[in-house]
VEXMARLUM-600825 format. One record per residue (C-alpha): chain; z, x, y. Coordinates in steps of 0.001 Angstrom, whole numbers, padded with zeros to 6 digits. Layout:
# VEXMARLUM-600825
  mol        z        x        y
    A        Z        X        Y
...
END
This chain:
# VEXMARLUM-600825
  mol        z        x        y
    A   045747   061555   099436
    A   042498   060997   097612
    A   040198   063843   096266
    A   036590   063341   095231
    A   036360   064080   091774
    A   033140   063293   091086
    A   030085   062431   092808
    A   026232   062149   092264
    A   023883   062105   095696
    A   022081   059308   096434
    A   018234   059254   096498
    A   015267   056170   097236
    A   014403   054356   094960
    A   011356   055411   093269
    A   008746   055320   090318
    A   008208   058330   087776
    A   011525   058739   086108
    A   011278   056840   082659
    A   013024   054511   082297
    A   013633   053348   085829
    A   015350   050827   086959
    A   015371   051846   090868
    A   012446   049645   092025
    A   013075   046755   090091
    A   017124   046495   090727
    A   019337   044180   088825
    A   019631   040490   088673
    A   022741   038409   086656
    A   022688   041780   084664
    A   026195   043887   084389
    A   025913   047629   084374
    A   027953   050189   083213
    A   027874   053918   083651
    A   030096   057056   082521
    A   031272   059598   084440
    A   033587   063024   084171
    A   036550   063717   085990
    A   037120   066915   087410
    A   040656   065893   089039
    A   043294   063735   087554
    A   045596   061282   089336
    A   047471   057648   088866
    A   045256   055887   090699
    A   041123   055778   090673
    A   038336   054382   093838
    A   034854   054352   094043
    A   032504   054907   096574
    A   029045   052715   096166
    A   026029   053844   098070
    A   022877   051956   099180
    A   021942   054423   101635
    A   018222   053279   100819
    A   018467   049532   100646
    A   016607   047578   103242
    A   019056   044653   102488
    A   022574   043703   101359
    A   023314   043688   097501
    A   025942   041433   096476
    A   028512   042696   093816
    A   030307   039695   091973
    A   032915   041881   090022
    A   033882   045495   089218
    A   035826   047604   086760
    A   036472   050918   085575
    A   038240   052372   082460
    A   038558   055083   080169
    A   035339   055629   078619
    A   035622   055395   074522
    A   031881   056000   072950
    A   028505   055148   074170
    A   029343   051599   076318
    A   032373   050571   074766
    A   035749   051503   076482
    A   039604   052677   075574
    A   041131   049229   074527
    A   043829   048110   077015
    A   042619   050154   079801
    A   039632   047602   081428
    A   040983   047471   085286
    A   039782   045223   088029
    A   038473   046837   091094
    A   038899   045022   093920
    A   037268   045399   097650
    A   039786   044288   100833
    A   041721   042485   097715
    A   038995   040508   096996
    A   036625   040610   093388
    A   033397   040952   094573
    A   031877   042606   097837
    A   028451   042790   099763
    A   026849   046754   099567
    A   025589   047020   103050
    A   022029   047886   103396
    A   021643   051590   104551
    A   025406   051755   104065
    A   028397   052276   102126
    A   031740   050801   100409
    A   035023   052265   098439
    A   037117   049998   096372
    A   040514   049367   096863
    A   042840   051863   095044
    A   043722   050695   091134
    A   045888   051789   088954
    A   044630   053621   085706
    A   046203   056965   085165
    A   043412   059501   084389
    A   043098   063200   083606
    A   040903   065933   084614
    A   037557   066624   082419
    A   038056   062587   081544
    A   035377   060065   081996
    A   035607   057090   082826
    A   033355   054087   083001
    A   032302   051730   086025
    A   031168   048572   085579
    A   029333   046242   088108
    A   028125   042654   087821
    A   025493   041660   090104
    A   024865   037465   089933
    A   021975   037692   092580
    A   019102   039890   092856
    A   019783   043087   094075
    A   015910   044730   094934
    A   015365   048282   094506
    A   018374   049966   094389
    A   019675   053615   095595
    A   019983   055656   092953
    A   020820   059461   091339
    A   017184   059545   089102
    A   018619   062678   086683
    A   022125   062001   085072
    A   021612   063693   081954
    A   024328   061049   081153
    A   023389   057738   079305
    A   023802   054495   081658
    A   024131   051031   079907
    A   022731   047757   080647
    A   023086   043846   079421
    A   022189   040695   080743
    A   024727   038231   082289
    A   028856   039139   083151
    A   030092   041657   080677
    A   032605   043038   082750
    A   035303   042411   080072
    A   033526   043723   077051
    A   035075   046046   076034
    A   033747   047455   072804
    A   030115   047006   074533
    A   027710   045020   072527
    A   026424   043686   074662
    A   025140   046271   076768
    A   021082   046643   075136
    A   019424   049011   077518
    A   019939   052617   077882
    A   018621   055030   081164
    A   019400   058322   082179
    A   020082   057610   086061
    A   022705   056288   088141
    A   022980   053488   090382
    A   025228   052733   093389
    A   027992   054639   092490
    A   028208   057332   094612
    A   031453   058854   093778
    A   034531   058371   091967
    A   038060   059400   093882
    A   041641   060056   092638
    A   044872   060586   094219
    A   045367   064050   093102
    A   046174   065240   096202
    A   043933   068391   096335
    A   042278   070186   098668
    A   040545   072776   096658
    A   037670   071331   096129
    A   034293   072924   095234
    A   031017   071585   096175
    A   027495   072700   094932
    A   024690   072017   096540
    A   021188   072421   095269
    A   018105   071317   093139
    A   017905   070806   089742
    A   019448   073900   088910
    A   022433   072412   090077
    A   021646   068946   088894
    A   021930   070255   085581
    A   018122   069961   083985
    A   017716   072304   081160
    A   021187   071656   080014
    A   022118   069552   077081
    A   021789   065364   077737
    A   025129   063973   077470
    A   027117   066802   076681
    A   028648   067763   080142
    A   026911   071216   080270
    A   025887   071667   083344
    A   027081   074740   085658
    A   029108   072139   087625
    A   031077   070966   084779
    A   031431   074692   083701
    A   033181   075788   086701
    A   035633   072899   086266
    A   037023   073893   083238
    A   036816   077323   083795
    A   038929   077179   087733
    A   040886   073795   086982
    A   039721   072750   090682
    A   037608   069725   091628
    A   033765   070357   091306
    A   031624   067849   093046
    A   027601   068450   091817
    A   025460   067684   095196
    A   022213   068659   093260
    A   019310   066722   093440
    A   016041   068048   091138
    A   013266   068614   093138
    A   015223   069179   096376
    A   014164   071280   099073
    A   015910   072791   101702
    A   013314   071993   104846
    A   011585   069100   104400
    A   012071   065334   102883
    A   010550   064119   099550
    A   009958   060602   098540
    A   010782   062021   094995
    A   013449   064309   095714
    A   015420   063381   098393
    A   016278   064359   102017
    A   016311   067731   103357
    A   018941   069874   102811
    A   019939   070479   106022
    A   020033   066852   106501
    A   022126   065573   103459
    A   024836   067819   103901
    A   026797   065611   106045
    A   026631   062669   103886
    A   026451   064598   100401
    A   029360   067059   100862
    A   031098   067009   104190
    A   032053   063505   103924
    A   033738   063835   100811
    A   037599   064223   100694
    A   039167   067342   099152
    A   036466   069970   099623
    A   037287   072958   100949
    A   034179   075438   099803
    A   030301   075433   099775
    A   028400   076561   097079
    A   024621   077185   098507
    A   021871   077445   095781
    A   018529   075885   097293
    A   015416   076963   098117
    A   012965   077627   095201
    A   011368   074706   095451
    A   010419   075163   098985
    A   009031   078694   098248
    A   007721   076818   095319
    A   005784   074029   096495
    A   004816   076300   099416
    A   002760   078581   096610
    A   001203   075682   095120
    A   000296   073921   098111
    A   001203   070620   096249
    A   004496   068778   096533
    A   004553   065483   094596
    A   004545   062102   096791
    A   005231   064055   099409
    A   002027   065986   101081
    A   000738   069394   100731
    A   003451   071738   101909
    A   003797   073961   103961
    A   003333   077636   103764
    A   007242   079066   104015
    A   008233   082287   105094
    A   011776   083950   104202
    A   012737   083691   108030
    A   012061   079835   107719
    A   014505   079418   104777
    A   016758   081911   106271
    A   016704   079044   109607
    A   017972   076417   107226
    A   020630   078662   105407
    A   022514   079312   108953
    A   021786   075694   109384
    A   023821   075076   106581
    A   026622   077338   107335
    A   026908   075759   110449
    A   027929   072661   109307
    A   030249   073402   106760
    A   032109   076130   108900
    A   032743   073570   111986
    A   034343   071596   108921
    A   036167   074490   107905
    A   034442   075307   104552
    A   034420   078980   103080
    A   030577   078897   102135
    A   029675   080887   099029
    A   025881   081722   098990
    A   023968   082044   095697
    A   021053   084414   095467
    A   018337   082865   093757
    A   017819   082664   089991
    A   013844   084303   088697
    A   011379   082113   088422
    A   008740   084327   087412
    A   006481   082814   084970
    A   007552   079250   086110
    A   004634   076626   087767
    A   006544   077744   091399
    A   004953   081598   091080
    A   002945   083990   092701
    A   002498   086470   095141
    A   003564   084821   097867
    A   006870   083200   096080
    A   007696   086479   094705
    A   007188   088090   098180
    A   009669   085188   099694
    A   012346   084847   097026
    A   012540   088884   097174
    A   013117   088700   100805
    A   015327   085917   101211
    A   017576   087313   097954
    A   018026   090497   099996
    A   018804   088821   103323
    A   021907   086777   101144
    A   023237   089981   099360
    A   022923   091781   102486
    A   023336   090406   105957
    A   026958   089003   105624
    A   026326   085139   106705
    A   028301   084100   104037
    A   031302   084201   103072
    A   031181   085645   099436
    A   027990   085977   097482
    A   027371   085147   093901
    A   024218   087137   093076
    A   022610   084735   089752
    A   019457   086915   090194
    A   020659   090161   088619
    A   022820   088092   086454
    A   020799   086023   084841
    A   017246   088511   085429
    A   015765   089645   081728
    A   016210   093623   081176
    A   012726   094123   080945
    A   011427   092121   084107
    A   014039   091207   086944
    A   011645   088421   088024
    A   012107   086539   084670
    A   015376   084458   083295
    A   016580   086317   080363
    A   015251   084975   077415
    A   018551   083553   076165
    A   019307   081517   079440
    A   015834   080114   080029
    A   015506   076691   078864
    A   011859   077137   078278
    A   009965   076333   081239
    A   010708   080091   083160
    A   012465   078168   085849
    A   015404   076269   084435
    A   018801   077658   082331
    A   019817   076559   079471
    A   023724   075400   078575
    A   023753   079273   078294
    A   022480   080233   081539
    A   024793   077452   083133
    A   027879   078968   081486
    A   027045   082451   082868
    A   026631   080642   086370
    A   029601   078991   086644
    A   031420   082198   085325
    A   029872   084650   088293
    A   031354   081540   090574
    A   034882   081268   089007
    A   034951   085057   088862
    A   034406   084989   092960
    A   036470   082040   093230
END
């Protein structure tokens, strides 16, 4: 039985993260990109997405390994990945594939790196914009190197790869779904320190991080992804192994409804906490006819942060309440009081803010993914 041990959710392909390579795509380029493990097993799959693409991108060749430093790889551990036993495979526009099973024996909290060739053009291609994880890419078929020299560009986003699978066998799974809180921003670039990867190490279960930064609960964003209410289907309940819902979403709707302004999207609407509170039973909804346990997280402050004001303070008060208080959920992890400063509970405490009022640091994150593992 196969667990998803890590994933990353897929979003259109779009301008303004730097540097990009979403709208442009690849062409007789190889790329290769790291991942961590959160569940072990004998044998390793991966799940491509083009869940944007308006037409078919042909893959001449795959691989993963064990990742050594930067784009080189463990010696001796380069596998083939194969597709209905063949080398290559076609990425279906708007869909999916998984790889055949291979053998490469693989440990929890490892990473490992994918590698794809692509010989034709690919045009824009789906992508996860904030990895906080360095991607590599080099021109023509470097699948075999190994010791990566020839990989000579560097981003910070992921492409196709969707999600990475081993046969552990579990069914323990935790999923967390949110913005960039959960995405990990504010946490330290290529160290693994986002709550996510906290909450692995801490419960020894499979974490899969369904953040997306910018995301909003109600409404679509060219930016920052579907709705979500929408991508929970495809983000979390179609992943094997998961068995509870983590719900932390919804500043940025209260956000962008303060501000009026919502980037490449329009202005937003004004929100109020019985609108969010609509899309949280939404939510529970779907992951209870799946069987989840759903675990809903209050909201972290935000006051001083570009989402303030009245009217977000007046929301996020009422909609904090309504999760520690009316019993929808399951459990409740309540980040607000845990992560509030002393002297003003609508402020991160100093020493978890990342700087911008809004965002933890790898402090904040720990203390997160501690509150979680406690309920857990």
């Amino acid at each position: 039985m196969f667990t998803t041990a890590w994933t990353a959710s897929p979003q259109l392909p779009s301008e303004g993260f730097t540097p990009n390579w979403s709208r442009e795509g690849f062409w007789r380029q190889s790329l290769r990109q790291v991942v961590r493990l959160t569940a072990g097993g004998g044998r390793i799959r991966v799940r491509l997405s083009h869940a944007y693409g308006t037409s078919p991108v042909r893959i001449a060749g795959a691989t993963v390994a064990r990742t050594a430093a930067g784009a080189a790889v463990a010696p001796g551990t380069l596998t083939p990945l194969t597709f209905g036993g063949e080398r290559g495979t076609v990425l279906p526009a708007r869909g999916q594939t998984v790889s055949d099973p291979a053998a490469l024996a693989v440990a929890a909290g490892e990473s490992v790196t994918v590698t794809l060739f692509f010989d034709a053009a690919t045009g824009p291609a789906t992508f996860h914009a904030q990895a906080f994880t360095t991607a590599y890419r080099g021109g023509g078929d470097l699948l075999a190197d190994a010791g990566g020299a020839g990989y000579d560009e560097t981003t910070e986003s992921w492409y196709f790869l969707a999600a990475v699978e081993t046969d552990a066998g579990r069914t323990d799974g935790i999923a967390l779904f949110g913005d960039s809180l959960t995405d990990g921003f504010g946490s330290t670039p290529g160290a693994d320190r986002r709550w996510s990867d906290a909450l692995a190490d801490r419960t020894g279960r499979p974490v899969l991080n369904a953040g997306i930064g910018g995301n909003l609960l109600l409404n679509d964003s060219a930016w920052y992804g579907e709705k979500g209410v929408h991508r929970l289907a495809r983000d979390v309940l179609a992943h094997p192994g998961v068995d509870t819902l983590v719900v932390l979403l919804g500043v940025n709707d209260i956000g962008f409804s303060e501000t009026r302004e919502q980037p490449t999207y329009k202005p937003a609407p004004v929100l109020e906490a019985a609108d969010l509170i609509d899309g949280y039973q939404a939510l529970i909804r779907q992951a209870r006819q799946r069987g989840l346990r759903v675990i809903g997280a209050t909201l972290a402050p935000f006051g001083g942060s570009d989402h303030w004001g009245e009217h977000a303070a007046k929301v996020s008060h009422e909609v904090n309440e309504w999760i520690r208080t009316s019993g929808a959920y399951d459990a409740v992890v309540d980040l607000h009081r845990l992560l509030a400063d002393p002297a003003d509970a609508d402020r991160l405490r100093p020493a978890y803010d990342f700087g911008d009022h809004l965002h933890p640091g790898d402090e904040g994150y720990a203390v997160m993914a501690e509150a979680v593992a406690a309920v857990l």
